[in-house]
C-alpha positions in Angstrom: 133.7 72.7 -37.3 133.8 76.2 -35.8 136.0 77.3 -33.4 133.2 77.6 -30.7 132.4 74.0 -31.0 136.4 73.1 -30.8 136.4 74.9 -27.7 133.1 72.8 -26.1 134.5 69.5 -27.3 138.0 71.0 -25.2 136.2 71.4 -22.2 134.0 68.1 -22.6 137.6 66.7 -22.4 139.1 68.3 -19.4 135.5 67.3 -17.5 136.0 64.1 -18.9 139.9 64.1 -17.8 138.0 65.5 -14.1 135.4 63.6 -13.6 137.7 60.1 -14.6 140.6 61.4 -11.7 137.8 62.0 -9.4 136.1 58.7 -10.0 139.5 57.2 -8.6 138.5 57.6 -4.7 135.1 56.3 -3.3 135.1 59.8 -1.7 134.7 61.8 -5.2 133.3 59.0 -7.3 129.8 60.5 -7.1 131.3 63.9 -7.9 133.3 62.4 -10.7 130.1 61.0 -12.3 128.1 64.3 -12.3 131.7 66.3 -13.3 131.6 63.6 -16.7 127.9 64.1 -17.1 128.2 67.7 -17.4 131.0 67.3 -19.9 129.0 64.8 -22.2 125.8 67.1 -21.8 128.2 70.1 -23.1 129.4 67.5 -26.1 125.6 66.4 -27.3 125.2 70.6 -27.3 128.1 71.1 -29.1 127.2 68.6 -31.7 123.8 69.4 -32.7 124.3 72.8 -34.7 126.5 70.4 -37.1 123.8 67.8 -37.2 121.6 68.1 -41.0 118.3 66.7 -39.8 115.7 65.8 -41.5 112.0 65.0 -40.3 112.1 61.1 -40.1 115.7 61.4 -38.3 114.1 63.7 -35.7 111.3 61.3 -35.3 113.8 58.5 -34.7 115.7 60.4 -32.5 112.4 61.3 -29.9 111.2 57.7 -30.5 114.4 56.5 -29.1 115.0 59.3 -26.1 111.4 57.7 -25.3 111.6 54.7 -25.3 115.0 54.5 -23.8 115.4 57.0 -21.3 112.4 55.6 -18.9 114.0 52.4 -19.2 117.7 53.0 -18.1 115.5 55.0 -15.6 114.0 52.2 -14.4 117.1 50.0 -14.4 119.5 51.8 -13.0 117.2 52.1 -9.6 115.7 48.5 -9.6 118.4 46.1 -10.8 120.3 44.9 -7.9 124.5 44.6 -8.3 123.6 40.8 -7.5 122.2 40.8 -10.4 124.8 41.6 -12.7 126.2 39.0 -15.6 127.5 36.0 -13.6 128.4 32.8 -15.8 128.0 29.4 -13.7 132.2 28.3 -15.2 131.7 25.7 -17.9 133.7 24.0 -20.6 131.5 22.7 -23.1 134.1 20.5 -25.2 135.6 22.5 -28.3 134.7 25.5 -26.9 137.7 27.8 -27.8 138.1 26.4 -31.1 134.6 27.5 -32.1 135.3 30.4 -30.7 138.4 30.9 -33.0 136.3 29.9 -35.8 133.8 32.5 -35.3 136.6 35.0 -35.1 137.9 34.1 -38.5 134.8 34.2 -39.7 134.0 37.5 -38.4 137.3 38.9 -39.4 136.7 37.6 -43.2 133.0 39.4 -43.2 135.1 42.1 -42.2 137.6 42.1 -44.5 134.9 41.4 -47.3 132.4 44.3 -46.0 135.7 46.6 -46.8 137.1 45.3 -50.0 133.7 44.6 -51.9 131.4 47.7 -50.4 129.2 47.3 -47.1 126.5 45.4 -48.0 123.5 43.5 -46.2 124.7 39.8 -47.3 128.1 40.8 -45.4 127.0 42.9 -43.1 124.1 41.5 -41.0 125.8 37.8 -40.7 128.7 39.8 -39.3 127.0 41.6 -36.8 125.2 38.5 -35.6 128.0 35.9 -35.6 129.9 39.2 -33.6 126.8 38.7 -31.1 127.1 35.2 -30.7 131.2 35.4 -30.3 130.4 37.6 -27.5 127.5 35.2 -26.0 130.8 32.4 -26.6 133.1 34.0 -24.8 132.4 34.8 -21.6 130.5 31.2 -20.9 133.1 30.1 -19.7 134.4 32.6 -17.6 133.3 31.9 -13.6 131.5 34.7 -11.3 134.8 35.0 -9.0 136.5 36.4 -12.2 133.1 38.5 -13.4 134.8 41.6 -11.9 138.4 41.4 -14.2 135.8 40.8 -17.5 133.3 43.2 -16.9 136.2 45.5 -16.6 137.5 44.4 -19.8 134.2 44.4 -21.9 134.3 48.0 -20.5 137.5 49.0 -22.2 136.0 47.6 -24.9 133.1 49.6 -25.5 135.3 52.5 -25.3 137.6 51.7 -27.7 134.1 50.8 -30.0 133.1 54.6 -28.8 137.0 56.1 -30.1 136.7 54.3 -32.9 133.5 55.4 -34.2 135.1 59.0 -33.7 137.4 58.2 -36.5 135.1 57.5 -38.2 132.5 60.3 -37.9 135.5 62.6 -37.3 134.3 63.5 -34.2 137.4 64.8 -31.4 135.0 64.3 -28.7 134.0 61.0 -29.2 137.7 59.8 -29.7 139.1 61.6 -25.9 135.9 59.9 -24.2 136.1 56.7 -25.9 140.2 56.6 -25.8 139.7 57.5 -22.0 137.0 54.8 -21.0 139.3 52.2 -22.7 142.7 53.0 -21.4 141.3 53.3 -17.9 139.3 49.8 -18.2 142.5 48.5 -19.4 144.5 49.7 -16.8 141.8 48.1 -14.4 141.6 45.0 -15.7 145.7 44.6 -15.7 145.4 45.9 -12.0 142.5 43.2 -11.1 144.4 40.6 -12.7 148.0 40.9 -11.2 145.6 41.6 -8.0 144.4 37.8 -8.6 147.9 36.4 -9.2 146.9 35.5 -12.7 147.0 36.5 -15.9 144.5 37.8 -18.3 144.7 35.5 -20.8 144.4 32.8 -17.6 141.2 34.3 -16.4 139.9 34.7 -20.1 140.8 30.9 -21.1 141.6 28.8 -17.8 137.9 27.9 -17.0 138.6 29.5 -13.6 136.1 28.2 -11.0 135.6 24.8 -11.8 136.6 22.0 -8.7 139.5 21.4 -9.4 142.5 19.1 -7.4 145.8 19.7 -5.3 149.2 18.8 -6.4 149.7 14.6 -6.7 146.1 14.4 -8.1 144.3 14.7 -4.5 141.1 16.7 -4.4 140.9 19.2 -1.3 138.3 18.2 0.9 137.3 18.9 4.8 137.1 15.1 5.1 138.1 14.1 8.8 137.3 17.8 10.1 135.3 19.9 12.7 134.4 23.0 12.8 133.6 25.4 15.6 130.0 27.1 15.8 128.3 30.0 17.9 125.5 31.6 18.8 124.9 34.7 17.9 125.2 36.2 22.1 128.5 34.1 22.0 129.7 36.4 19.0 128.5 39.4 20.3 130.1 39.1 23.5 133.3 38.6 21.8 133.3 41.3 19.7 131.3 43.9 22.5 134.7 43.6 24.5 137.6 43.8 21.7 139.9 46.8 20.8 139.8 46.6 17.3 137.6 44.5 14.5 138.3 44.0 10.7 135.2 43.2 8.6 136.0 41.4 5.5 132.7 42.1 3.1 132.2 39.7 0.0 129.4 38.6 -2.3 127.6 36.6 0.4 126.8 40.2 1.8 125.9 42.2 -1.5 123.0 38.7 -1.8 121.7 39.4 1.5 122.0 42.7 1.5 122.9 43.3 4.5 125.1 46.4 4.3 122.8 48.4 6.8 123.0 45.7 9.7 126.6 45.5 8.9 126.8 49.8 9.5 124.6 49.2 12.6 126.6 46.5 13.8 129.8 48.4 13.4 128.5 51.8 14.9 127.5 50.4 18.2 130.7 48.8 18.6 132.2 52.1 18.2 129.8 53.3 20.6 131.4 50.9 23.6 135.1 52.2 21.5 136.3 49.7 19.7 138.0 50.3 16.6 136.7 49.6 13.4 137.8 48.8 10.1 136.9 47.1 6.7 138.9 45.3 4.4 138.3 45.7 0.9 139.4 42.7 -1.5 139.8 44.4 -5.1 138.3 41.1 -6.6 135.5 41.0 -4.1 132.0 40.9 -5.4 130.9 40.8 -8.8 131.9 44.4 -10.0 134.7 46.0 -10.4 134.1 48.1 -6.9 131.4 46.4 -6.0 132.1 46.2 -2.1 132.8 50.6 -1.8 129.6 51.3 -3.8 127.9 48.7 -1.1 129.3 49.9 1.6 128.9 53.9 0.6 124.9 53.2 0.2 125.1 52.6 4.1 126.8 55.6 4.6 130.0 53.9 6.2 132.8 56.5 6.3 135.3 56.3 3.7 138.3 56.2 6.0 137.0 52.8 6.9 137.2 51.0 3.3 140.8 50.2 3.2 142.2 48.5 -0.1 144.0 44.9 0.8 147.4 46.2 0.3 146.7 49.3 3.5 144.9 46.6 5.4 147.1 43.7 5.5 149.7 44.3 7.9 147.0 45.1 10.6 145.0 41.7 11.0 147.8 40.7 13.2 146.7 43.9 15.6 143.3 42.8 15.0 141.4 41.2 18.1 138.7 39.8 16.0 138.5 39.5 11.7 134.8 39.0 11.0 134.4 37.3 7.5 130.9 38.3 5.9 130.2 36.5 2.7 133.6 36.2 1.6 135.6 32.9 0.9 138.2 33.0 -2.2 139.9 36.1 -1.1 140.5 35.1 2.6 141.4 31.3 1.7 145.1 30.5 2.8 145.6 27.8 0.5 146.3 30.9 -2.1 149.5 30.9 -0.3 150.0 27.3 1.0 148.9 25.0 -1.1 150.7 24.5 -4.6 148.9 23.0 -7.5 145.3 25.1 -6.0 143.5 26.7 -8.4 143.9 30.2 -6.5 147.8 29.7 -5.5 149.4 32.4 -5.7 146.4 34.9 -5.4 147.0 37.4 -3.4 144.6 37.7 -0.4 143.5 38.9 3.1 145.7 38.0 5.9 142.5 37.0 8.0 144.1 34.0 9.3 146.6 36.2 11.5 143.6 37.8 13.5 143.6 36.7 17.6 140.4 35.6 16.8 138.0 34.7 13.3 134.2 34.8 12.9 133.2 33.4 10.0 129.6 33.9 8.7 127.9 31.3 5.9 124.8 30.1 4.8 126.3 26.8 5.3 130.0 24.8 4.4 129.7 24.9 0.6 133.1 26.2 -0.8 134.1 29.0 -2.5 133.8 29.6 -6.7 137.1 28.0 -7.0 135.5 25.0 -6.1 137.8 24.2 -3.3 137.7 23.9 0.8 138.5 27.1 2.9 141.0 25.6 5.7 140.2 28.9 7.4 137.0 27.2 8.4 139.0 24.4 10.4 141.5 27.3 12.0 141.1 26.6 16.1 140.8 30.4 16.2 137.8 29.9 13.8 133.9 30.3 15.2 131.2 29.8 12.3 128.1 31.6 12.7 125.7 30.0 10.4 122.5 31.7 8.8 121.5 34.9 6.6 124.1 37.6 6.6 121.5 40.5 7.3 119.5 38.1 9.4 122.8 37.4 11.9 123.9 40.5 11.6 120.7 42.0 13.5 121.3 39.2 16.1 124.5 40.4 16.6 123.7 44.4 17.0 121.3 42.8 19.6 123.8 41.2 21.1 126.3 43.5 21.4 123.8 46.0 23.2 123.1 43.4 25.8 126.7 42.4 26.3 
């Protein structure tokens, strides 16, 4: 390696370093990916005067900037953040000790592959009992926790990516990789204590199934009512308040109704009223998911603010509008023992002057359990398409 290539792989480090701190505010995340872009361009550079190529190895590597590049093309504009893994939470009986079997198994091919030589009778069965492990292990893991394993497989891969620098003895290889896992760990401990659980609780606790409160009694809305709207009842309501909280969640990613939501929000601040969004980390599928939402309709940073900035202002809060959320706004996180999401932490909705709560329908949450926000007497339910009651209500308002 020659000095001049030590020096590129240096500054492919420092973007990397750059573009990672910037990546840390929804403000500079765009930034922060084109500052880690340039960095990895200026490693691939760096890395080819060292490569020994040879004519099939070229023709491998055009085949595969081919046939790959149009497709992550493709999918990085068409495939929706809806769309992303989501595992319906399941416990197929036995699962975790075939799970644990396929790990020794995998660690023996391992084990074998280095003592005897790599060779194809080791080395393809590990590679797909590896695949299936994978496949295994995330079954049972529901959507509200997708966002805490995503984050997690992503540490992964870059501790895969350090480790192939080893390997290949490549400096670059090890900072990126070492980088992309120590951040995704970091992450995932954040999304976890954000959760009140552990990690080992959202990897192996089967989160999301219906589950029952202490004394063996299942949490129902048996016995009560709830109170509906219109959308010009709504409208009027909010067309007259001081200040509004929206609470975003998956329900408005599905419908994607971030646009209507901006609109919405813009001609209230029109007639003055203050507006702000709460941002749950865990809300969503991704790691995230809510800012990158949000930031595609242009709503100004200022305005996402994380739970912990948020919470102590619902009680100034005129009017908390709930948008697809559930889990993260659910009270019984901090008054109901034996729930499966006790002890989550969670959005102080329930101390707004007044709620709107927007839903399809009454179907519960991922935990599988009743919202008793639903039955709060400060509580009006506005039923129907996020997007599609969110244009009713920027009608509304402008009429109020």
């Amino acid at each position: 390696m020659t000095i001049w290539i030590a020096l590129a792989y240096l500054l492919a480090a420092v973007l990397f370093i750059l573009g990672l701190k910037q990546l840390s505010s929804p403000r500079g995340a765009r930034r922060g990916n084109q500052t880690a872009a340039v960095g990895m361009v200026i490693a691939l550079l760096a890395t080819l005067p060292s490569l020994r190529f040879t004519t099939a190895g070229i023709v491998v590597i055009i085949l595969g900037l081919a046939i790959g590049a149009p497709i992550g093309a493709v999918s990085a504009r068409q495939v929706h953040m809806t769309a992303m893994p989501q595992m319906v939470a399941a416990f197929y009986a036995g699962q975790q000790v075939v799970n644990a079997l396929l790990a020794i198994a995998i660690v023996a091919l391992a084990v074998a592959n280095l003592a005897i030589g790599s060779q194809a009778v080791f080395f393809i069965p590990l590679l797909l009992l590896a695949l299936v492990l994978g496949v295994a292990f995330v079954i049972p893991i529901g959507g509200a926790d997708m966002p805490v394993v995503i984050s997690l497989l992503n540490a992964f891969t870059g501790l895969s990516v350090a480790a192939s620098g080893f390997v290949l003895n490549n400096f670059a290889l090890i900072v990126a990789g070492t980088l992309v896992g120590a951040s995704g760990t970091l992450l995932t401990t954040l999304m976890s204590q954000a959760m009140g659980r552990s990690l080992a609780n959202v990897l192996f606790g089967a989160f999301g199934q219906v589950q029952t409160a202490a004394g063996g009694t299942a949490v129902t809305a048996e016995g009560k009512s709830v109170r509906s709207g219109s959308p010009e009842d709504v409208g009027t309501m909010l067309a007259y308040a001081r200040k509004v909280i929206i609470v975003p969640g998956y329900g408005l990613a599905v419908a994607q109704g971030q646009h209507a939501v901006k609109e919405l929000a813009d001609e209230l601040e029109k007639r003055g009223v203050e507006v702000d969004y709460a941002i749950h980390p865990v809300a969503g599928r991704m790691p995230g998911h809510m800012n990158v939402l949000l930031a595609e309709a242009n709503v100004p940073y200022e305005q996402l603010k994380e739970m912990d900035d948020i919470n102590g202002e619902f009680q100034s809060a005129d009017v908390a509008m709930v948008v697809g959320a559930n889990d993260v706004v659910n009270p019984a996180a901090r008054n109901t023992p034996g729930s499966p999401i006790y002890g989550m932490p969670i959005l102080n909705v329930d101390q707004a002057k007044n709620i709107v709560f927007m839903k399809r329908s009454m179907r519960p949450g991922f935990a599988g359990i009743d919202n008793e926000l639903l039955y709060d007497p400060k509580t009006i339910m506005l039923f129907g398409d996020a997007k599609d009651s969110l244009t009713k209500l920027v009608g509304a308002v402008k009429a109020a």
